[in-house]
Each structure stands twice: as C-alpha cells, then as structure tokens.
C-alpha positions in Angstrom: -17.4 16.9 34.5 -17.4 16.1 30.7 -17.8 12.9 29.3 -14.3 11.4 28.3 -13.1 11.5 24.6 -14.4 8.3 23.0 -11.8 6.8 20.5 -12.5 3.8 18.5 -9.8 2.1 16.6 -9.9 0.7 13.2 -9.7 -2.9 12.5 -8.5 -3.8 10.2 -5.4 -0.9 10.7 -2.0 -0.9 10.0 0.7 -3.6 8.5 -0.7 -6.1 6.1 1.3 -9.2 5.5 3.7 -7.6 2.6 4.8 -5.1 4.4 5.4 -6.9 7.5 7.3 -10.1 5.2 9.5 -6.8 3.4 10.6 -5.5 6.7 11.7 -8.5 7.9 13.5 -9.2 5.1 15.5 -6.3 5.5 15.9 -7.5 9.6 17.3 -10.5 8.2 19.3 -10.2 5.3 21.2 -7.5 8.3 21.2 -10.5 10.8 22.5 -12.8 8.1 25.1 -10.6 6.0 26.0 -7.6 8.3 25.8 -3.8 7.5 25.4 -2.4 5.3 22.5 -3.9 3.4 21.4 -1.6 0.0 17.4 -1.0 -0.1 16.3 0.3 -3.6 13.5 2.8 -2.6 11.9 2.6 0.3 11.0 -0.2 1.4 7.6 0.7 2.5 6.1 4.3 2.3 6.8 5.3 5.9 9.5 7.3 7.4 9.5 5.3 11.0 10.0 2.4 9.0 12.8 3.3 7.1 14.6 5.6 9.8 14.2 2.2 12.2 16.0 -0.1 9.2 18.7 3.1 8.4 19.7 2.8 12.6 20.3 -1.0 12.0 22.7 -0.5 9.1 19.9 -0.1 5.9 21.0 2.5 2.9 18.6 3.3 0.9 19.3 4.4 -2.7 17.3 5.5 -6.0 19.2 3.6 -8.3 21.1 0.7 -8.4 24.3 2.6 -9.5 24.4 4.4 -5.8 25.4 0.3 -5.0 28.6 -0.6 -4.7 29.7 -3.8 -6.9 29.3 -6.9 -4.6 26.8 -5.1 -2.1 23.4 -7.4 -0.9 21.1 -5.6 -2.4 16.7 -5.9 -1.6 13.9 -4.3 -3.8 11.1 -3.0 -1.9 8.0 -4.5 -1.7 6.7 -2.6 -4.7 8.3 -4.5 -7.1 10.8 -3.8 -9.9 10.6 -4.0 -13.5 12.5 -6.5 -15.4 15.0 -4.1 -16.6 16.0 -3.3 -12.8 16.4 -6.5 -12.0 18.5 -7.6 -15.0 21.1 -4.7 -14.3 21.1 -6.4 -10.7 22.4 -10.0 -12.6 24.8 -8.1 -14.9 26.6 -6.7 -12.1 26.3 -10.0 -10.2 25.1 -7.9 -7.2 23.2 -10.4 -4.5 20.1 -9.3 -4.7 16.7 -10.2 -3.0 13.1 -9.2 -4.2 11.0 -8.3 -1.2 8.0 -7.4 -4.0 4.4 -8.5 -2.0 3.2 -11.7 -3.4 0.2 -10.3 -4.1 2.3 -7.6 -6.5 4.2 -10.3 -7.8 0.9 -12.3 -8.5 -0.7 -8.9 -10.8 2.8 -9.3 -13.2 2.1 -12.9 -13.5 -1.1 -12.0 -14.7 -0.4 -9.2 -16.6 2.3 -11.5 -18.1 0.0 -14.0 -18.7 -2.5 -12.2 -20.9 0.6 -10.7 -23.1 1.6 -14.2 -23.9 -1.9 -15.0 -25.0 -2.1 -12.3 -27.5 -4.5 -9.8 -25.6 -3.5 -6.0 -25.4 -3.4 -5.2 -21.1 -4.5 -2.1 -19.9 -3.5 -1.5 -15.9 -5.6 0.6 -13.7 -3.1 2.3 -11.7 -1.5 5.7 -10.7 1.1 7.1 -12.6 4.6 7.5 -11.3 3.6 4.9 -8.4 6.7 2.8 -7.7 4.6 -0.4 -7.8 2.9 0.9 -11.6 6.6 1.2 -13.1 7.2 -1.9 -11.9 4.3 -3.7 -13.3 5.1 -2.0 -16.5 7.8 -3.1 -16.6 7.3 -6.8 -16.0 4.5 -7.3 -19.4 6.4 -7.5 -22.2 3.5 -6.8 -25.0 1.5 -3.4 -25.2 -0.1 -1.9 -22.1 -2.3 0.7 -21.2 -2.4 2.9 -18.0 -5.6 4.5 -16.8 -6.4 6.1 -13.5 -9.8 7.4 -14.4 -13.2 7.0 -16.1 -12.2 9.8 -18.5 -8.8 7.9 -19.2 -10.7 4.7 -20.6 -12.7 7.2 -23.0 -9.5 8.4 -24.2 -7.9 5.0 -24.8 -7.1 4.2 -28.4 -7.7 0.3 -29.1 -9.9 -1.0 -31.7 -13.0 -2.3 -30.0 -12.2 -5.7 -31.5 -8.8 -5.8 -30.1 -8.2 -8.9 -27.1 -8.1 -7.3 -24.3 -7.2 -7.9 -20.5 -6.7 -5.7 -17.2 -5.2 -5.9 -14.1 -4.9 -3.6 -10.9 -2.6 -1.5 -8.7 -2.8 -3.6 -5.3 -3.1 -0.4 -3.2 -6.2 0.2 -5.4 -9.5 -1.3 -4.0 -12.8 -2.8 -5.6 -14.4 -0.1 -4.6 -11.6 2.5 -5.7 -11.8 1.0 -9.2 -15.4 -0.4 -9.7 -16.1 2.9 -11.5 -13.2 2.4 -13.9 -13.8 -1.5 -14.5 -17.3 -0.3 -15.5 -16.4 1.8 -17.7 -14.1 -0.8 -19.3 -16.5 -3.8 -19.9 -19.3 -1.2 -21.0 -16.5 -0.3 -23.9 -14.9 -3.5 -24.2 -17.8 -6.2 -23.3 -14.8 -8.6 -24.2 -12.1 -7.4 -21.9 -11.0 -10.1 -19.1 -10.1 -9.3 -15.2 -9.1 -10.7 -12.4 -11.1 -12.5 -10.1 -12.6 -9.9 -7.1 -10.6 -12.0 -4.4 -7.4 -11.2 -6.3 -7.7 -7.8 -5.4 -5.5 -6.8 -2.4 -7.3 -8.3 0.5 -5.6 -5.3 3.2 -6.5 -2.5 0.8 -10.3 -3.7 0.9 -10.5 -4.5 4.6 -8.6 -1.2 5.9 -11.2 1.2 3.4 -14.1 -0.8 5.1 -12.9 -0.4 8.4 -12.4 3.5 7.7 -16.2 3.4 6.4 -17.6 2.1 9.4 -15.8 4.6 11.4 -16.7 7.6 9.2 -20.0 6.4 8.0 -21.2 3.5 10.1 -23.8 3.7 13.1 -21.1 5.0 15.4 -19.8 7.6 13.4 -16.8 9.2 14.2 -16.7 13.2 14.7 -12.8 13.0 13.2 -11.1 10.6 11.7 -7.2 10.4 12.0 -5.0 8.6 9.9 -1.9 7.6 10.7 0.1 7.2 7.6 2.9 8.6 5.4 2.3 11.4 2.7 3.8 9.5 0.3 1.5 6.5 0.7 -1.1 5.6 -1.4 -3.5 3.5 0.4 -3.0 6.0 3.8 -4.0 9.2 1.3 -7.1 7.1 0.1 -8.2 6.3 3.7 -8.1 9.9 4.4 -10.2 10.6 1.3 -12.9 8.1 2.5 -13.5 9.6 5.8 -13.8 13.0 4.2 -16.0 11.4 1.5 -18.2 10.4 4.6 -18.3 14.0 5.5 -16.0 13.8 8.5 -13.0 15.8 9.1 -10.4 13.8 8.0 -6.4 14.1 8.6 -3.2 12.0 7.2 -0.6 12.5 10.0 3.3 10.6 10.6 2.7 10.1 14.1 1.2 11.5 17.2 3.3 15.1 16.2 0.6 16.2 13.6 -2.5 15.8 15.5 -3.5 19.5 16.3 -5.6 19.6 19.4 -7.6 22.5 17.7 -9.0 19.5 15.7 -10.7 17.9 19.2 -12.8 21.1 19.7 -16.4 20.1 19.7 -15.8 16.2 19.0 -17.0 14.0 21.2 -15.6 10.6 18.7 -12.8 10.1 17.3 -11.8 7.3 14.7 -8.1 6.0 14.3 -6.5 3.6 11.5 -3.5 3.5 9.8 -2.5 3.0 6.6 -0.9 -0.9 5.7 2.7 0.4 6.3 2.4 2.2 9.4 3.3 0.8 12.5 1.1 -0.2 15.8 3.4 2.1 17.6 2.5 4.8 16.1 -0.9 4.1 16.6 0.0 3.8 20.3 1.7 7.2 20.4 -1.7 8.6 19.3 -3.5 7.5 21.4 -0.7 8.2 24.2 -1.4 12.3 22.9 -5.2 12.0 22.7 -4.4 11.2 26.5 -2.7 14.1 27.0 -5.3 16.4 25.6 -8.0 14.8 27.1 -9.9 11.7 28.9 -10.0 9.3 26.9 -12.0 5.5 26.2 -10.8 3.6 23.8 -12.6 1.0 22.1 -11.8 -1.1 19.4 -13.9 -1.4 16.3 -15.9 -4.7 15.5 -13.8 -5.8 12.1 -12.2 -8.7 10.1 -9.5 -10.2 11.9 -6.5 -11.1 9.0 -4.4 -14.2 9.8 -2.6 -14.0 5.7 1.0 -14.6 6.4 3.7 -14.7 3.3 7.3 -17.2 3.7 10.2 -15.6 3.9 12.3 -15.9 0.9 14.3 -19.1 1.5 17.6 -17.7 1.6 16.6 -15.7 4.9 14.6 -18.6 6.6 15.5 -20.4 9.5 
C-alpha cells in the first residue's frame, strides 16, 4: 500500500484582522438596520464572501449612484478616496467606512508628508481598489510606481522632499527591490517604519516560503484564493518562485487531481480574504482523491484584532 498523501497547512493562512473586522461590519450594520445594506465594491476580493453577505440581504454596487437616496451604505475594506466619500455626505447617505486600519494608517501617512511639503511617491499596483483610494486621500503631488524600472522613469528633481508609502497587500519583501532603488536615487526620501508594513501580508508570504522552499518542501502548493486578489496571486507566485507547482484556486472545485500525480506533499494556504471553510473543503477533496495526513505548519500565531466601528458595537 502507498504511503498516504501528506498535506501540511500554512500558518499563517487565511483572514487577517481587516478582513475579518469588514465582514462583520457588513453582519452587523444587516443585524442593526435590516436589508438591504449597499456595499461599494466588494467588500473583500472573494466570491464566497460576497455571495454569503448577498444571501443575507448585501448589494453590492460600483458606484455610489447605483444607491438609492437614504440607503446605509459601507465601503470596503480597501478604502475610498476623499472624493467618494464626500459625494456620500452630499447625499446625506448613512454611510460606514469598513477601510482596514492598517489602510487607513498608509493615508494618514501619505497625508502627513503632503502637509509637510514633501512630494509622495506610493509603491502600489495600478487600478488596485486600495491604490485609488490612497490617491485619493493625499492632497499634494504623488507618484505611483510598481517597479524598479518605474522609479528610473520618475521625473522629480533629485533635490525635491520626498516621502513613500506602500500598498498593504504589498510586502517587505515584495517591495525591498523598489525601496532600494528609491533611496539609491533619493538618499533623502523618508519611509515608513518596517513594522508598518502589513503584518498578514508578511506572515502569509513566509508561511508560503516555508512550504515551497523550507526543509519540508512541498511537491505542490495550492492556494486557495480569489483571482481578483492581490495578496492570493502573490502567494501563488512565491511558491512557483520556489520552483514548485503552484495553483490559485476558489475552492476545492479547481483542484485538478491530474495535479496529485507523482506528489507525495502537498502545501495549502489561503490568501487573507479567503475563508477557513474553504480551506476545509480542500482538504475534504484531497480526501476524496486520496489518503491523506494532514499536518499543520510550525508558524506565527496572530492575535491583532481591530474595534468595530462604534456605531455597530455592542
């Protein structure tokens, strides 16, 4: 008989402290006020997530004019831009900001560097609802760069006061290169501190490495995790970097058994807005397909916890 199908789990994996504060939020205000409650964007990038709140009464919309006047109204926890927020006030719509803490903490420090004269360049992906959103919460000039090449391209006067901040989803590592390049350019420019960088980002791409490239390297690595989701697409890319077959899935209905041929190891995590019960489901098919023992991965256990916003607490 073969040896069963050894499956160690990621820890860190899974919901971080924003996500799990923005979800209840949306729990709440639907205790509190009734259906329906309007959710600009998603509220986190995953589809359980979002079909789960839409069967308790959440609609989601793109804009604020798909609300109806008077509607409670929650931004997701990728923040908002001044200018969405403001149209909230002028149609008096009751509104609460479900933006992580941690997000709202990079606009007060992008903020904070604008109202001390210094030019801020944020080191961030384009089109990301959490980089609009930032960009729109420093009023003075700003600079977006997502690579080494962008900060060559930049054009700001080497004498110019500078400061940067970073996309949350973004971890040290994903940006060391980029924060290089920046001080060897700018020997002046100012940063954040390394332990204001996301703490969940950091610890889940850890975790992935020690799956992928640690002493009990994985054969595969699985990611559970929606395509739309930053930090699950990056934990993919590690694994791969580590030169083990790598796949971003939903839920246990992507995992192609062709994938367990030959693999005697198999590492699972989950991206910071995906669910534990998708996790389970995984591990429920890996089951199926074969005999399984699953172990859980030596890693930091996180106790951050964020307050409700006071309106919703009890």
């Amino acid at each position: 008989m073969s040896a069963p199908l050894r499956v160690i789990l990621a820890q860190p994996r899974g919901f971080c402290a924003g996500v799990d504060r923005a979800i209840a939020i949306v729990k709440k205000a639907l205790a509190k006020y009734g259906a329906p409650v309007y959710v600009r964007h998603e509220i986190v990038h995953n589809k359980f997530v979002v079909d789960e709140l839409k069967s308790l009464g959440a609609i989601f919309v793109k804009e604020l004019d798909e609300v109806p006047d008077g509607a409670h109204t929650i931004f997701s926890a990728h923040g908002v831009s001044d200018a969405v927020e403001d149209e909230a006030k002028r149609r008096a719509l009751p509104y609460i900001d479900a933006a992580c803490p941690l997000v709202t903490k990079v606009h007060r420090q992008g903020q904070n560097h604008a109202d001390q004269g210094e030019e801020v360049i944020l080191i961030g992906h384009e089109g990301h609802p959490e980089v609009e959103g930032t960009l729109g919460r420093i009023h003075g000039k700003t600079h977006l760069v997502a690579t080494v090449d962008d900060v060559a391209k930049l054009d700001i006067a080497l004498d110019t006061p500078l400061a940067y901040v970073t996309q949350t989803t973004l971890s040290v590592d994903d940006t060391r290169s980029i924060i290089d390049a920046l001080t060897e350019r700018f020997p002046h420019i100012q940063g954040p501190d390394l332990k204001d960088i996301c703490y969940a980002t950091q610890n889940r791409q850890q975790a992935v490495r020690d799956l992928a490239c640690g002493d009990q390297q994985a054969d595969l690595v699985l990611v559970i995790g929606g395509k739309n989701s930053s930090n699950s697409n990056r934990l993919r890319e590690i694994g791969a970097d580590c030169g083990v077959p790598s796949y971003l899935i939903d839920d246990a209905d992507g995992l192609n058994p062709a994938w367990l041929d030959d693999v005697d190891t198999v590492g699972v995590t989950a991206g910071a807005s995906a669910p534990e019960i998708l996790v389970q489901g995984v591990l429920d098919r890996l089951a199926e397909l074969r005999d399984t023992r699953v172990e859980v991965l030596t890693g930091i256990e996180e106790s951050m916890h964020f307050k409700l916003p006071v309106e919703l607490r009890d």
